[in-house]
N, C-alpha and C positions, 0 to 999 in steps of 0.2 A: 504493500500500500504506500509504504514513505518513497519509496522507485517512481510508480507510477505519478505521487501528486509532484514528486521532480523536476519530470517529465512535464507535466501541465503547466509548472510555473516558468519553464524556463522557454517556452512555446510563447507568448506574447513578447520576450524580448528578439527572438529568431524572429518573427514579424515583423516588428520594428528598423531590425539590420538589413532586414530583406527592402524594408519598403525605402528606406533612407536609400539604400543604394539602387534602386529604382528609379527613386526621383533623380539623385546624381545622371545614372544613364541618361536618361532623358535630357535634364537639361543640357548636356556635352552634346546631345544628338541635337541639338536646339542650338544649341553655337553654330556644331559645325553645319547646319543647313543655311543660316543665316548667313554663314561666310561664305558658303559656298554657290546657294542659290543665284537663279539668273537673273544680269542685270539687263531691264530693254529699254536704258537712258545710254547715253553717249556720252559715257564717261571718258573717252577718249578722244572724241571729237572728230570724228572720223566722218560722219554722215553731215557736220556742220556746212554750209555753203559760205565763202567767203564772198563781202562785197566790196565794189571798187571805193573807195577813200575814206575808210571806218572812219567813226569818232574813236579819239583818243582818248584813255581811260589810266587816268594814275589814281593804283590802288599802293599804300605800302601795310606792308604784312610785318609785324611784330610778336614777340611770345618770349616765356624764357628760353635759353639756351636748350636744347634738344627738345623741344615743343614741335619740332616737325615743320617749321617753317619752310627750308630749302626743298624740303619733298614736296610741299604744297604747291608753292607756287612753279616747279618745274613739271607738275600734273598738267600745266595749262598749256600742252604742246599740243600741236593736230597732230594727231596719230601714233603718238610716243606709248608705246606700250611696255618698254621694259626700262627701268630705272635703276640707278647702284644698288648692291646689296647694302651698302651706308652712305649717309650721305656725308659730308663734312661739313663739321662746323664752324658757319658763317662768319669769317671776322672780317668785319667792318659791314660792306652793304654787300649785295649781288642783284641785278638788275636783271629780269625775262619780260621780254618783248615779244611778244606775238599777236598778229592779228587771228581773230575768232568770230567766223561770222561779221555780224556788224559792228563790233567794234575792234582797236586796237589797244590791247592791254601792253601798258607798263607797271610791273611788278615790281617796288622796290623790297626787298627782302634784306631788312637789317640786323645785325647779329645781338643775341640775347643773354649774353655774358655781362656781368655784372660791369665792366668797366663799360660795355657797350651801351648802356642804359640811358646815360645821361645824356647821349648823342641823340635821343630816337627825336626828340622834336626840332631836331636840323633838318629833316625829311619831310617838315609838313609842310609840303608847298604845293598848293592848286590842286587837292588831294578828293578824289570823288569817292572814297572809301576807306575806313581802316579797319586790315585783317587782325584780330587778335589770335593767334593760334595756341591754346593750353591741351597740354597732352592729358586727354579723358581717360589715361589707366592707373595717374601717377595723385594719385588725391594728396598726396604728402605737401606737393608742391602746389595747391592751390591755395593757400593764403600766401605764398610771395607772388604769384601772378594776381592776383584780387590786388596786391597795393601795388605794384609796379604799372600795372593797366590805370588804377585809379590817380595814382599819382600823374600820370601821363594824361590824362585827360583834364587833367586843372589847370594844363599851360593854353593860356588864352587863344592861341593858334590854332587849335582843335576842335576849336566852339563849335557845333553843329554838323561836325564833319558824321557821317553815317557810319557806325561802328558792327560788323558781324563779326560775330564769338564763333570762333572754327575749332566745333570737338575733336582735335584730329585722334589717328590712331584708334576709333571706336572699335577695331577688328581685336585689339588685347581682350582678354579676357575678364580684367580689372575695371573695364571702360566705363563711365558714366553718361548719360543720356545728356545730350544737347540741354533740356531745360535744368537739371541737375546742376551743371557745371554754371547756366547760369544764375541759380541761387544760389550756386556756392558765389560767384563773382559777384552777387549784391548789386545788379544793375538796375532794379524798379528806380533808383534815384535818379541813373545816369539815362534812365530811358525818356525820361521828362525833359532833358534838353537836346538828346540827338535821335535819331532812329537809330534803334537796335534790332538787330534779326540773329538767328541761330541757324550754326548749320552744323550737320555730324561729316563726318569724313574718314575714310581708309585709304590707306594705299600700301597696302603689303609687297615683301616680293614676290609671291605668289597668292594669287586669290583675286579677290571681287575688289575692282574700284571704285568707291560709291563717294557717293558728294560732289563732285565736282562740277559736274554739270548741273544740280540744283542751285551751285555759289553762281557759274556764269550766268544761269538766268537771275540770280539774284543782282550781278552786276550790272544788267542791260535794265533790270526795271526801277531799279535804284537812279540810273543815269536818265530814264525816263520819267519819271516824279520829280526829278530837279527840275527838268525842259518845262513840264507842266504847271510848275510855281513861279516860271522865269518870267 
């Protein structure tokens, strides 16, 4: 008898082990679909049509140091499909020029090392957009990017300039969601004086590219609600 109620008691924790690693399976099978699943946007920009004398588009892209900047803005090539297995990091600025459709983007991409910091508002000149890029896997590092952002946007040069928060890296496993990172960055105050938008982004060396083509149409209608206030 003391065997058998053993047995019975030890039956709801074998349940329990069973069902936790259950739900594990699952959700891993739940990643890897989401990484793997098809994408039918033009993350590449391949099907884009380019037109004759785009509008010119200076966006500059800021973040901390390995926040994913360089990889960001070199995504905005036609047809680039394979990028470094690293990239290097950016000291001083790096500029990608490419026309896209109807416009021509300049991308200034300036480096987010601490001595680099102090320089980011040399860059705001004639500027139709600023990327903030924070890496959604790395939460440690979101309260230095929440005052480095916020600091930066108290320099009177940046008044009104249109700000998108770029989750890059969403493909780690640690990633936090577009609106996520933007409560963690405390923007409902800074949304009051500029527009703010969100966007998520990947770019693995292998796998799914997503965001990028959701940011260029965010740049063409961004550049299109200026024209319409002018």
């Amino acid at each position: 008898m003391a065997v058998a109620l053993g047995s019975l008691l030890q039956r709801p924790a074998i349940y329990i082990a069973t069902g936790v690693a259950g739900v594990c399976v699952v959700y891993g099978l739940y990643r890897a679909w989401r990484y793997f699943r098809p994408n039918t946007e033009d993350e590449y920009f391949e099907r884009i049509k380019n037109i004759p004398n785009p509008g010119e588009r200076r966006v500059l892209i800021l973040g901390l140091d390995g926040a994913g900047k360089t990889r960001f803005a070199r995504c905005f090539c036609k047809g680039r499909r394979r990028l470094g297995s690293t990239e290097e990091t950016t000291v001083g600025f790096y500029v990608n020029s490419v026309t896209l459709g109807e416009i021509y983007l300049n991308m200034w991409d300036v480096g987010g090392s601490a001595n680099c910091r102090g320089y980011w508002k040399e860059f705001v000149l004639n500027l139709d957009a600023i990327c903030y890029c924070v890496d959604s896997s790395q939460p440690a590092r979101f309260d230095e990017a929440r005052r480095e952002l916020h600091t930066f946007l108290k320099y009177e040069q940046t008044k009104g300039i249109p700000l998108i928060l770029i989750a890059t890296k969403r493909d780690k496993i640690d990633s936090v969601s577009p609106f996520a990172l933007y409560q963690h960055m405390n923007l409902d105050l800074v949304k009051k004086k500029r527009p703010v938008y969100l966007v998520g982004v990947q770019a693995p060396d292998s796998g799914a590219r997503k965001g990028f083509m959701e940011t260029y149409r965010l740049l063409v209608s961004i550049v299109e609600d200026k024209k319409k206030k002018v």
